[in-house]
C-alpha positions, -999 to 999 in steps of 0.1 A, spaced: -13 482 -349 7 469 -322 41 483 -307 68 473 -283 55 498 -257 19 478 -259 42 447 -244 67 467 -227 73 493 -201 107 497 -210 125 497 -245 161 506 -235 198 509 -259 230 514 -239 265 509 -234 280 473 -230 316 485 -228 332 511 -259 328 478 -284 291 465 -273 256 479 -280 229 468 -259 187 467 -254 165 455 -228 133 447 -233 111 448 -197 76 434 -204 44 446 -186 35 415 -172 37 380 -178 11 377 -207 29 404 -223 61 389 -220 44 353 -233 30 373 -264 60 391 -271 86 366 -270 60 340 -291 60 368 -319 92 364 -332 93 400 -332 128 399 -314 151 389 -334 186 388 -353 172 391 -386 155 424 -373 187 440 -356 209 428 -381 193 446 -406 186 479 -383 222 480 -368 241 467 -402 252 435 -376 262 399 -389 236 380 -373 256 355 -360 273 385 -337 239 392 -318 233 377 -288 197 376 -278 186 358 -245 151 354 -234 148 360 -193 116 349 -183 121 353 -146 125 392 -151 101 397 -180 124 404 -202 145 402 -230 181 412 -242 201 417 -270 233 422 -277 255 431 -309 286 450 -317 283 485 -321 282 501 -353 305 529 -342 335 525 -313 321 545 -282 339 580 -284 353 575 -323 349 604 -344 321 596 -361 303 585 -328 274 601 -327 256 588 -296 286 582 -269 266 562 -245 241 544 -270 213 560 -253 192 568 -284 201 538 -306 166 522 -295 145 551 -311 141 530 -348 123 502 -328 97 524 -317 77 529 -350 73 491 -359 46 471 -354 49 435 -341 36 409 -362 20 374 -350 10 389 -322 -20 379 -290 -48 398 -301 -59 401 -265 -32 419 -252 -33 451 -275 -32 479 -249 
């Protein structure tokens, strides 16, 4: 069973302005980064169906020179609304954490 920490040392949600949710992705190294970006793990499908986004609103970009990977999508709640129950976005990450990536290098399993 494989998990975005075995790829990454940082799994990350924030603030992209009070309209914008965002998560970064920093990969361990570069066979990490290879094996999680060729899983197909990371993608719109997934958030839209996490975050209740329209798929064609998420922005994901691969960054290979930094490891990483980032994506983007409106936030469910306006930062500081009522009903906003995380004001900087810092804990919108956590439901990533218990899935397993599929497809994935078999040698890199931490």
């Amino acid at each position: 069973m494989t998990t975005l920490l075995d790829y990454c040392s940082l799994v990350r949600s924030k603030n992209a302005g009070p309209f914008t949710l965002t998560f970064d992705f920093m990969c361990h190294d570069q066979a990490a980064y290879d094996a999680l970006v060729a899983s197909g793990f990371l993608n719109r499908e997934l958030f839209a169906d996490l975050y209740g986004a329209d798929p064609a609103d998420i922005l994901l970009v691969n960054h290979p020179l930094a490891l990483a990977v980032k994506v983007s999508l409106p936030r469910p709640t306006v930062q500081g609304d009522l009903h906003d129950g995380d004001c900087y976005a810092g804990q919108q990450y956590a439901p990533l954490m218990d899935l397993t990536v599929s497809d994935v290098d078999e040698e890199h399993q931490a």
